[in-house]
C-alpha positions in Angstrom: -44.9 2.1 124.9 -47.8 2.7 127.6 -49.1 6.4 128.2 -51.9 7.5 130.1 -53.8 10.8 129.9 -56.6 12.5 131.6 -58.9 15.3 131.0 -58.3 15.9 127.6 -62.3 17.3 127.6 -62.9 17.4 123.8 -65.8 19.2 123.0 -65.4 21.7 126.0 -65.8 24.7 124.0 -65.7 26.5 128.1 -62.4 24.4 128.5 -60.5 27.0 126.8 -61.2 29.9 129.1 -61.9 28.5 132.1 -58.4 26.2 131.8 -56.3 29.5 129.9 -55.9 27.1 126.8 -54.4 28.5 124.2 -57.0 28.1 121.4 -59.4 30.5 119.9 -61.7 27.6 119.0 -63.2 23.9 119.7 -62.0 23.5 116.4 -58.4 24.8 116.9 -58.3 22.7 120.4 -59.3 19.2 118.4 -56.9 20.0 115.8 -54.0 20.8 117.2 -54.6 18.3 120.4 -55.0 15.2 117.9 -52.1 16.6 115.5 -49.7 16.4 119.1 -51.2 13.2 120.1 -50.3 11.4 116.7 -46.6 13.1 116.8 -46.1 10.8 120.2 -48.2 8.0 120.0 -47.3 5.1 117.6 -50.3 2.8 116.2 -48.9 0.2 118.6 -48.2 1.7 121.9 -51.4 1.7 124.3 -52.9 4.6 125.7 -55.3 4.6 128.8 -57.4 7.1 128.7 -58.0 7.7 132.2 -61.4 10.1 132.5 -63.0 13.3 130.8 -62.3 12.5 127.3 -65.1 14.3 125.8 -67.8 16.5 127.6 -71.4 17.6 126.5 -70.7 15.5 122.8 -72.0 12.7 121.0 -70.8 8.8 120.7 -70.3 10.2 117.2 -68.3 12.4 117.9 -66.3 10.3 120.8 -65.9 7.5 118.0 -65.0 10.4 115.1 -62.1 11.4 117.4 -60.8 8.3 119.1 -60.5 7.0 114.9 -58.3 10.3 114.3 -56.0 9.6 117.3 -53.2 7.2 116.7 -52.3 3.8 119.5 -54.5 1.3 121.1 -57.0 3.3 123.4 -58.4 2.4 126.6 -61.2 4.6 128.3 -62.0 4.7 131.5 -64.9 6.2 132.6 -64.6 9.4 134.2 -67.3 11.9 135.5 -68.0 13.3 132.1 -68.2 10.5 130.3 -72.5 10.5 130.3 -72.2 10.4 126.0 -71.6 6.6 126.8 -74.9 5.9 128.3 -76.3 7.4 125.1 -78.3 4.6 123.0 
């Protein structure tokens, strides 16, 4: 199976009021978005990740998540994507 998916912004603690998610925490958004994720996605269906899927973190913490989630990911670079250019 192929899915795509945009604008996931992990690490957006703002995310949550300015898009009226329903999470009291960054910690509550990662949890439950990568518990959903994994419920769909198999470890062999690909996933194209198609922009924003972290803002204002780490390559750490992009690598920490993208481990957690299940399928074959494939990033492409979107506006918020700067952790990439980190060393």
């Amino acid at each position: 199976m192929k899915f795509f998916i945009a604008d996931l912004h992990f690490c957006h603690e703002s995310i949550i009021k300015m898009s009226h998610r329903p999470f009291a925490n960054i910690t509550e958004m990662h949890e439950t978005m990568i518990r959903r994720w994994n419920r769909v996605v198999r470890p062999k269906d690909e996933v194209f990740i198609v922009g924003d899927f972290l803002y204002k973190g780490s390559v750490q913490e992009a690598n920490e998540l993208l481990r957690r989630l299940k399928g074959r990911k494939y990033l492409i670079r979107g506006n918020h994507e700067k952790y990439l250019n980190q060393p």
